[in-house]
C-alpha positions as CSV (number, residue, x, y, z in Angstrom):
1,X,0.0,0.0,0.0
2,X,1.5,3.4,-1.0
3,X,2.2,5.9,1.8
4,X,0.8,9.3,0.7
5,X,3.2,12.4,0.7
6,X,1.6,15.9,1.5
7,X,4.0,17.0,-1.3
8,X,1.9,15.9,-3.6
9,X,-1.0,17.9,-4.4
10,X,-4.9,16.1,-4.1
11,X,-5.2,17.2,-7.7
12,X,-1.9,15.7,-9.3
13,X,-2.7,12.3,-7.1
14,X,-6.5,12.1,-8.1
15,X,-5.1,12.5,-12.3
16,X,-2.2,9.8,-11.8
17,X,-4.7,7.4,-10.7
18,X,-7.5,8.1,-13.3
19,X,-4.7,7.2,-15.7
20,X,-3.6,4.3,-14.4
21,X,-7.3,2.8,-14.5
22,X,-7.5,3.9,-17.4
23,X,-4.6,3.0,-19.0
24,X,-4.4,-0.7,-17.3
25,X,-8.4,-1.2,-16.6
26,X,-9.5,0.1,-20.0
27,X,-11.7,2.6,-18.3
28,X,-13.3,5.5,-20.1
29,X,-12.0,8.6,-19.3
30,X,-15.7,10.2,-18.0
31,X,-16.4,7.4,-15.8
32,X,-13.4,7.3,-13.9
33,X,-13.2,10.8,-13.5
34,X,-16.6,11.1,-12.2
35,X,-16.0,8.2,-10.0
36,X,-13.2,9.1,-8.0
37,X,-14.1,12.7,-8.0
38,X,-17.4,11.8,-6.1
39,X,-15.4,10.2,-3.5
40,X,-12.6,13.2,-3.1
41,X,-12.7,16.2,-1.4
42,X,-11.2,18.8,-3.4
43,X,-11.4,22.5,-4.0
44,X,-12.8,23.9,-7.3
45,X,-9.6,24.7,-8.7
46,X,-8.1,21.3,-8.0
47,X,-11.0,19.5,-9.7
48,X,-10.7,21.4,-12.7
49,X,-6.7,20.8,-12.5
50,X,-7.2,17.0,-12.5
51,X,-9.9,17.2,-14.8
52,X,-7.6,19.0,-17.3
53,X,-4.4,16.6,-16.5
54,X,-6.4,13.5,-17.2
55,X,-7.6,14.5,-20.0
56,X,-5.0,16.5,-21.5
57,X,-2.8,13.6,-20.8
58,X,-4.9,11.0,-22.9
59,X,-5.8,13.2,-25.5
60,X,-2.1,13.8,-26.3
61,X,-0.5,10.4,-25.2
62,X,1.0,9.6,-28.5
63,X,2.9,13.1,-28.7
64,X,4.3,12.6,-24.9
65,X,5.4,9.0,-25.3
66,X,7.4,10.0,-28.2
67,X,8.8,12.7,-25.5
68,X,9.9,10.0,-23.3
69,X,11.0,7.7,-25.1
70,X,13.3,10.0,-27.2
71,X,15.2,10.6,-23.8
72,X,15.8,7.0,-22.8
73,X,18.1,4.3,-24.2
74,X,15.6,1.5,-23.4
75,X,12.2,2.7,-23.4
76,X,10.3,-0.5,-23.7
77,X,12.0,-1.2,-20.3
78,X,10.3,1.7,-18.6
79,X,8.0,1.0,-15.6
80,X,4.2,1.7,-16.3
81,X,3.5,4.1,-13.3
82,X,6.6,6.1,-14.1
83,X,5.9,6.6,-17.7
84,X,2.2,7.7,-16.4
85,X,4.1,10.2,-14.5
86,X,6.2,11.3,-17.2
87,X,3.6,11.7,-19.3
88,X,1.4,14.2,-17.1
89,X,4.9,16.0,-16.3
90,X,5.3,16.3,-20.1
91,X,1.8,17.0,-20.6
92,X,1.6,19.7,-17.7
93,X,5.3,21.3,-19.1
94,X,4.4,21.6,-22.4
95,X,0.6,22.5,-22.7
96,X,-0.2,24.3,-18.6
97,X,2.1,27.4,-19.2
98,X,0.6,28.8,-16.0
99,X,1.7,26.3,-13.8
100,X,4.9,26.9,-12.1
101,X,7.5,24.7,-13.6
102,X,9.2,23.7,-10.4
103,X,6.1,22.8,-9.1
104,X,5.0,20.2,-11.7
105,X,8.8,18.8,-11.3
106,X,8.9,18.4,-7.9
107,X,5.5,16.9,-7.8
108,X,6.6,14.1,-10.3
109,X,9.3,13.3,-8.1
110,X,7.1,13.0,-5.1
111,X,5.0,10.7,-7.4
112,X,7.5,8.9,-8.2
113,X,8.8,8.6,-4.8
114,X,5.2,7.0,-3.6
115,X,4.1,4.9,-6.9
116,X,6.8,4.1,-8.8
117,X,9.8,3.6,-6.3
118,X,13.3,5.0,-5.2
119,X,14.9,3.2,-8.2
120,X,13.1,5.5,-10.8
121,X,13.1,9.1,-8.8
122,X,16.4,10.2,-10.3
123,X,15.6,8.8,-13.8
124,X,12.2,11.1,-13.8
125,X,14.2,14.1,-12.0
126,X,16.6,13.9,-14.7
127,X,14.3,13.7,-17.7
128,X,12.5,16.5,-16.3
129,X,15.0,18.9,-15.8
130,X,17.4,18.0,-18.7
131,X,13.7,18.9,-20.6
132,X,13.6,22.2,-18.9
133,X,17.4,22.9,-20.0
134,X,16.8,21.6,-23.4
135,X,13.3,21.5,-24.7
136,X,14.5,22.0,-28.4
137,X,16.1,18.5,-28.2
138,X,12.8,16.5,-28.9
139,X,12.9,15.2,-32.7
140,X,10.1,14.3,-34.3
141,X,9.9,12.2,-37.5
142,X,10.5,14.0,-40.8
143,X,7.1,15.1,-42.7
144,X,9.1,15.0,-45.8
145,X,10.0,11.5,-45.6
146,X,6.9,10.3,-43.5
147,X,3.9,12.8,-43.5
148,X,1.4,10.2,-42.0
149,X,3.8,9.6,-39.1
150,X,4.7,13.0,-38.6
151,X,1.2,13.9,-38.3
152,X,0.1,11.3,-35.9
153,X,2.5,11.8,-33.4
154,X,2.0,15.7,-33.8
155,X,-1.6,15.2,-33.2
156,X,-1.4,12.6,-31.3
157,X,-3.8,10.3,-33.5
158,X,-2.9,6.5,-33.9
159,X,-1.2,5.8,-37.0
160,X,-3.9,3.6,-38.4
161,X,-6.4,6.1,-38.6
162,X,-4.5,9.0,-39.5
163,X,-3.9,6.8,-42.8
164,X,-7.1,6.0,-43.0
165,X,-8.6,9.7,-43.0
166,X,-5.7,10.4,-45.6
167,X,-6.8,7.9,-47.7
168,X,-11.0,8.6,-47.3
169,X,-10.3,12.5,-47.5
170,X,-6.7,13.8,-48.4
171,X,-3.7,15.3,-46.1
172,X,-4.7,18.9,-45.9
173,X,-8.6,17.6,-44.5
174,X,-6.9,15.1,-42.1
175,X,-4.8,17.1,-40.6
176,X,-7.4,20.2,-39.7
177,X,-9.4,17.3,-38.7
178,X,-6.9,16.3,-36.0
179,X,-6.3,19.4,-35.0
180,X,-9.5,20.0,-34.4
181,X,-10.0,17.1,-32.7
182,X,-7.8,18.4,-30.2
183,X,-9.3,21.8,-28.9
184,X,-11.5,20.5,-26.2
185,X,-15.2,21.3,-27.1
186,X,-17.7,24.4,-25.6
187,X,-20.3,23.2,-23.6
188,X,-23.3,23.7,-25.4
189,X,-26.8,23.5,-24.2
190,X,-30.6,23.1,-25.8
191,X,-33.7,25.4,-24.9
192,X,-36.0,23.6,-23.4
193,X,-39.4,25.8,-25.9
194,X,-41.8,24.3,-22.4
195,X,-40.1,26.3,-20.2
196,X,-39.4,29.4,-21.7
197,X,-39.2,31.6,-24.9
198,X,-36.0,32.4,-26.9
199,X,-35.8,36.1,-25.6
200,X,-36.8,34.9,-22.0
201,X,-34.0,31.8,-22.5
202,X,-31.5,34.6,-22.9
203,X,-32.1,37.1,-20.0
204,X,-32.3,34.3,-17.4
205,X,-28.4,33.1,-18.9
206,X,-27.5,36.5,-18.6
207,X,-29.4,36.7,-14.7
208,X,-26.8,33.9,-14.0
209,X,-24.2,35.6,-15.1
210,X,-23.4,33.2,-17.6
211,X,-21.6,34.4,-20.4
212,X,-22.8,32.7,-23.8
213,X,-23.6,33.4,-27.3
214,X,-26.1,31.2,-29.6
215,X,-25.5,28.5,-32.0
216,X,-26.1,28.2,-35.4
217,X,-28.8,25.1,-34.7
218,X,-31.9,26.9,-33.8
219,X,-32.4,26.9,-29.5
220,X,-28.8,26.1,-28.9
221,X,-26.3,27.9,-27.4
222,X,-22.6,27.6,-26.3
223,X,-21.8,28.6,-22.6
224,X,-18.7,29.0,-20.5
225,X,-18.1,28.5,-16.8
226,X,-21.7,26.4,-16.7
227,X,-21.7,23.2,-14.3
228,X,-25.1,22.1,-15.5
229,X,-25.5,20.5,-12.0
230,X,-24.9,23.4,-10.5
231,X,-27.5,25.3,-12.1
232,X,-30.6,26.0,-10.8
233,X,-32.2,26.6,-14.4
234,X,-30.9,22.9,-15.8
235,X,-32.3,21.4,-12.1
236,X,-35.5,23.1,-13.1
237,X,-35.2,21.9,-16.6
238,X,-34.8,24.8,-18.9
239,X,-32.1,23.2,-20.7
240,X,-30.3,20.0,-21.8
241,X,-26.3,19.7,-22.5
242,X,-26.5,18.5,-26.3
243,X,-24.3,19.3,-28.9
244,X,-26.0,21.1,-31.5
245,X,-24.8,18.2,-34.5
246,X,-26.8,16.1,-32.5
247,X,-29.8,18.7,-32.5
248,X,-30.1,18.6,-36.2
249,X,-31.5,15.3,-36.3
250,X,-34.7,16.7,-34.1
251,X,-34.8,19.5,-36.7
252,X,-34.1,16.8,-39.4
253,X,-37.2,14.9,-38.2
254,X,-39.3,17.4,-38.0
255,X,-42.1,15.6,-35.9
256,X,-45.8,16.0,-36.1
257,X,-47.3,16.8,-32.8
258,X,-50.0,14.2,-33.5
259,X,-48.1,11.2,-34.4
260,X,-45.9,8.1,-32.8
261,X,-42.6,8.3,-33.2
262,X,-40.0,5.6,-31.7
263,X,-36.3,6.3,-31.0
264,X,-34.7,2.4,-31.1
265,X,-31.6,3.1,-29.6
266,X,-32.5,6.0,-26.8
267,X,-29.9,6.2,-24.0
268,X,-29.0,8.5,-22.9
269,X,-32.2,10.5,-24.3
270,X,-31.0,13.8,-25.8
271,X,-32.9,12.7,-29.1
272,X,-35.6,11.7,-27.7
273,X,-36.2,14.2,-25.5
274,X,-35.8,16.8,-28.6
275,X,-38.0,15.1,-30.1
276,X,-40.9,15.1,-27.4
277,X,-40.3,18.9,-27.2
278,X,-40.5,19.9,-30.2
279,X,-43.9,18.2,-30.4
280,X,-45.1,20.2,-27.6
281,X,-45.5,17.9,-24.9
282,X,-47.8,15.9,-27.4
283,X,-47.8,12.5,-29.9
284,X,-45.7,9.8,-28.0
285,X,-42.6,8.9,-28.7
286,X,-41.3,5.6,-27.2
287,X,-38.3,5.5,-26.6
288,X,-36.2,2.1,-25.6
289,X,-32.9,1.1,-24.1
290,X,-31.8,-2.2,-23.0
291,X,-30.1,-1.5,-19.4
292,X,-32.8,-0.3,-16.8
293,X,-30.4,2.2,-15.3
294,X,-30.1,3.7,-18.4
295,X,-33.3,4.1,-18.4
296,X,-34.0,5.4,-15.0
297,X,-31.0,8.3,-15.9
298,X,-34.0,9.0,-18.9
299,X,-36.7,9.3,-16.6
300,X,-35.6,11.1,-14.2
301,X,-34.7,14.0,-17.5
302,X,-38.0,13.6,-18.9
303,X,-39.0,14.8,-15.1
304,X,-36.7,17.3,-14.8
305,X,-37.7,18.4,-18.4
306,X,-41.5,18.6,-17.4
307,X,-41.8,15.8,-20.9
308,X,-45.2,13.8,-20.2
309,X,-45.2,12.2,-23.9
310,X,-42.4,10.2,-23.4
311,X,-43.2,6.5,-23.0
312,X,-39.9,4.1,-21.7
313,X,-39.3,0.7,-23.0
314,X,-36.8,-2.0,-21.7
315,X,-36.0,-3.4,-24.9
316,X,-33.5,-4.5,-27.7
317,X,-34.1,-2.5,-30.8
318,X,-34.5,-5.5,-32.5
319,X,-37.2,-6.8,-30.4
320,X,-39.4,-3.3,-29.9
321,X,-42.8,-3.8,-28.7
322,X,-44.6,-1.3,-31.0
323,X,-44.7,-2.8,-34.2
324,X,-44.9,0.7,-36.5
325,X,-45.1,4.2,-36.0
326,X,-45.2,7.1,-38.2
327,X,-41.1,8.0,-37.8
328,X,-38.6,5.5,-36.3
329,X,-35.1,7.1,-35.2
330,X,-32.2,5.0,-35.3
331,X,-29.2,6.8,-33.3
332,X,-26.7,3.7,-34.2
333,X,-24.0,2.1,-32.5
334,X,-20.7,3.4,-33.9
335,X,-17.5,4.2,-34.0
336,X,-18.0,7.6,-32.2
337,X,-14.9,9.2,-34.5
338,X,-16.7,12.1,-34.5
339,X,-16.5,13.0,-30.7
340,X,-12.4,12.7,-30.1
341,X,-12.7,16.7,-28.6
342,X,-14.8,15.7,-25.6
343,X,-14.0,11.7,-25.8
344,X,-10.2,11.7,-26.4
345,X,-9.8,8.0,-25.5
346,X,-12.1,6.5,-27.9
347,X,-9.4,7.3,-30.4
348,X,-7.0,4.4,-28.8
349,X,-10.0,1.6,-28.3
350,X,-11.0,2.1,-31.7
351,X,-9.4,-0.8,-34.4
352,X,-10.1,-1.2,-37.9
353,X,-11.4,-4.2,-37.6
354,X,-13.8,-3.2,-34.7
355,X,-15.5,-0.2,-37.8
356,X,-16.2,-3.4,-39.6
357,X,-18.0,-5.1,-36.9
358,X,-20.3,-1.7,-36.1
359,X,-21.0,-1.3,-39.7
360,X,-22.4,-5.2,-39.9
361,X,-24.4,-4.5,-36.5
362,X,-25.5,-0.9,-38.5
363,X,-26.8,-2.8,-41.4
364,X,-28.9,-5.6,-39.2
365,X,-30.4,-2.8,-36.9
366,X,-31.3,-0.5,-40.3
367,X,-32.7,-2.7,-41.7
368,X,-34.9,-3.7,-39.0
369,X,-35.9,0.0,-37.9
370,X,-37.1,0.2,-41.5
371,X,-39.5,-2.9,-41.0
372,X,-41.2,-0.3,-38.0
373,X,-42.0,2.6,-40.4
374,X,-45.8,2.8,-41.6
375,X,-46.1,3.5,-45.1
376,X,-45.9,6.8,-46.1
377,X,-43.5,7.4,-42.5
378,X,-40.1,8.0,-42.4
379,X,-36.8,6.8,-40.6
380,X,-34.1,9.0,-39.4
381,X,-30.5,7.3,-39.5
382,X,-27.9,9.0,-37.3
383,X,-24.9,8.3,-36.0
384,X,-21.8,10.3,-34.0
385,X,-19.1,9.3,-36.6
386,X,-16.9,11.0,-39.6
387,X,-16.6,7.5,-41.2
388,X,-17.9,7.2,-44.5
389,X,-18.3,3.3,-44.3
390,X,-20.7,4.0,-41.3
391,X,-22.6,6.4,-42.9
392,X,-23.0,7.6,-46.8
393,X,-22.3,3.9,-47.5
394,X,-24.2,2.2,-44.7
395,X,-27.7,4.4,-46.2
396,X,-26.6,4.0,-50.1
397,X,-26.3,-0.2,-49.7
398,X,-30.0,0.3,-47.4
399,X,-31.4,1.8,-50.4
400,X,-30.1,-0.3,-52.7
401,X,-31.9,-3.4,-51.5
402,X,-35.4,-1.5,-50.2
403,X,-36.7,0.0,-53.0
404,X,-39.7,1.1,-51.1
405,X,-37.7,3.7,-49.4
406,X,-35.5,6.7,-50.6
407,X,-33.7,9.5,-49.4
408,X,-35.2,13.2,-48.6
409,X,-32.8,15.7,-48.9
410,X,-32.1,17.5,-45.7
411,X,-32.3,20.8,-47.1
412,X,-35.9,20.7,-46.8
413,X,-35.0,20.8,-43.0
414,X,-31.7,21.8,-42.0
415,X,-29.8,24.7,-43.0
416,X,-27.3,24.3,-45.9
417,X,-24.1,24.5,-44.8
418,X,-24.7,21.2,-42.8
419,X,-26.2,19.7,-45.3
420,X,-23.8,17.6,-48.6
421,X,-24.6,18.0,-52.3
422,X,-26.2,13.9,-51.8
423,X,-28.5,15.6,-49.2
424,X,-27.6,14.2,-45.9
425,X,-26.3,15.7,-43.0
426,X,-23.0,16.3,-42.1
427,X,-20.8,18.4,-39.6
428,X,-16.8,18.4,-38.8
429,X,-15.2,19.5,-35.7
430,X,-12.3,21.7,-38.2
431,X,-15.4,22.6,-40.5
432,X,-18.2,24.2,-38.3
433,X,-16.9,23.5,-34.5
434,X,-19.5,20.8,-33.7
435,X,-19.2,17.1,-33.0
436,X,-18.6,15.3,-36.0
437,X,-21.9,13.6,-37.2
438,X,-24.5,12.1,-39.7
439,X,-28.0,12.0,-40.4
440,X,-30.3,11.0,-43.3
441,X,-33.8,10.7,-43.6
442,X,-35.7,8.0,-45.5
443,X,-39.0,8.4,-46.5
444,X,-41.3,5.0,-47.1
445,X,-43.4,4.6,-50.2
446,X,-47.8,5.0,-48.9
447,X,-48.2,1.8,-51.4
């Protein structure tokens, strides 16, 4: 059991061991922070320090590996817990200019001192300082020689997919992309139109003292300093955290007040509860997920939200108890390629080989959301992806084997410059500072 050191500050401690669960326990970045943060004590500003190590530190792990290892002989010999340490060092040196450089060092030494043993505190010292001295010393590889390589350890992007995205669409795109991918996102936040009015929306912001300024998507807006939790307007639901890409799809189904609409694939029920709003509080829209607590988490928002005309199903989407409905939504399983600025560690879970699985399980659950459209309905397909393969092609093979469906350009419903010359939906993190996303709508023949 290690012996804490009061050198050491809550912050630092709370960050090395998110990593380390999340570096040897697979954990997702969100979930551990959350987790142990519930169980510490710590000040504002040490939250929001270990908030930004951890994930500063795995959204640019690639970059500060290649920093370490380009200062030792035998790399591959290097203990896990001190290359952790060495990494938030790096990380802290090279991206916190405010923070006091002999406090980060001496703080990694302490570190090192309680996790990763006596042996290794003079190897970490070293590296820290001789960095200090010499920062110009770190080489990377030659974009002449090796532009994909260059560009994904400058980005910090794995290899793979930095290829991939050069091949699908060219350097120049790839590299804004993962650039962009690497500015942590705004928080962003939908109007709850039950609660209040647009003007009314704004002055109670302002009353907060929030400062903010409005999106793009129609009822969103982009806020800083906002801990929705916090707030007493998102306790007494005037607003939702969304991301406006994943607002067009409300705006892209454009729901009838009257009519049933089901959302297949629910948690955690930002869709859905988009959805339900914009039909005033009336219709129904069922809405299913498979885990119950996932399902609780969505009743207890449809409370918050005031939303009576949401009905919650424990169910597969394959196995949905309402047979059709006038519009089916189908927010699918994927990659999540889209969302690196605000889930930095999907980028190192995510395989090749593990696209082609989600596009097979895309295909099976398309097709059967299509079997739950009435005739003369429609079906939204969405997903939270940049991949081509799990999107444009995913809805060009659908319509190339139902005959009874085709595509409605998006136009009709979303304004242009999210919308491609094919007529779906599309936004880019380097293109219009949104998650990158995708969304079509399908429209089923009456006869």
């Amino acid at each position: 059991m290690h012996k804490p050191t009061a050198k050491v500050s809550p912050a630092r401690r709370l960050a090395f061991l998110a990593i380390k669960e999340i570096e040897e326990e697979q954990g997702y970045s969100d979930r551990v922070l959350s987790s142990l943060l519930a169980d510490a004590t710590l000040s504002g500003a040490d939250r929001n320090l270990a908030h930004e190590i951890v994930k500063g530190t795995v959204r640019w792990k690639l970059l500060l590996d290649w920093i370490v290892c380009s200062r030792l002989k035998k790399p591959a010999k290097l203990e896990s817990s001190a290359r952790t340490i060495l990494w938030m060092a790096f990380y802290q040196l090279r991206f916190l200019q405010r923070i006091p450089r002999f406090a980060v060092v001496d703080e990694s030494v302490e570190l090192a001192k309680e996790f990763a043993g006596p042996h290794l505190v003079g190897l970490v010292n070293g590296l820290l300082r001789n960095y200090l001295r010499h920062p110009e010393d770190v080489v990377f590889p030659d974009r002449q020689k090796s532009f994909d390589l260059a560009l994904s350890i400058e980005q910090s992007h794995p290899l793979w997919l930095v290829q991939r995205w050069i091949h699908e669409f060219g350097a120049e795109k790839t590299e804004q992309l993962c650039k962009a991918n690497n500015v942590p996102a705004d928080l962003a936040i939908r109007r709850n139109p039950l609660k209040s009015d647009a003007d009314s929306f704004a002055a109670l912001l302002t009353g907060e003292g929030l400062r903010w300024r409005p999106s793009d998507v129609p009822d969103f807006h982009f806020v800083e300093r906002l801990v929705p939790k916090d707030s007493s307007l998102f306790q007494a639901g005037y607003f939702t955290v969304q991301d406006p890409s994943a607002g067009l799809v409300g705006h892209l189904a454009a729901p009838s007040p009257a009519a049933t609409f089901l959302d297949l694939c629910a948690a955690p029920g930002g869709k859905a509860t988009h959805l339900a709003e914009k039909m005033g509080g009336r219709g129904r829209v069922v809405a299913g997920d498979l885990y119950l607590v996932r399902l609780q988490q969505m009743r207890n928002n449809c409370e918050r939200l005031g939303l009576t005309n949401i009905h919650l199903v424990q169910s597969a989407a394959d196995a949905f108890p309402v047979q059709q409905a006038d519009g089916v939504l189908l927010d699918a399983p994927c990659s999540g390629l889209g969302v690196l600025r605000k889930k930095p560690d999907i980028r190192w879970r995510r395989t090749q080989e593990s696209i082609v699985e989600l596009t097979r399980l895309q295909e099976i659950l398309l097709a059967g959301a299509s079997e739950r459209v009435k005739p003369g309905g429609w079906l939204v397909y969405s997903t939270c992806t940049v991949e081509y393969q799990e999107n444009e092609e995913i809805i060009r093979n659908f319509l190339a084997c139902h005959t009874d469906f085709s595509l409605v350009h998006s136009a009709q419903f979303v304004d242009e410059r999210y919308v491609t010359s094919d007529g779906f939906v599309r936004t880019w993190p380097d293109l219009h500072g949104l998650d990158g996303s995708f969304a079509a709508k399908l429209e089923r023949k009456k006869s």
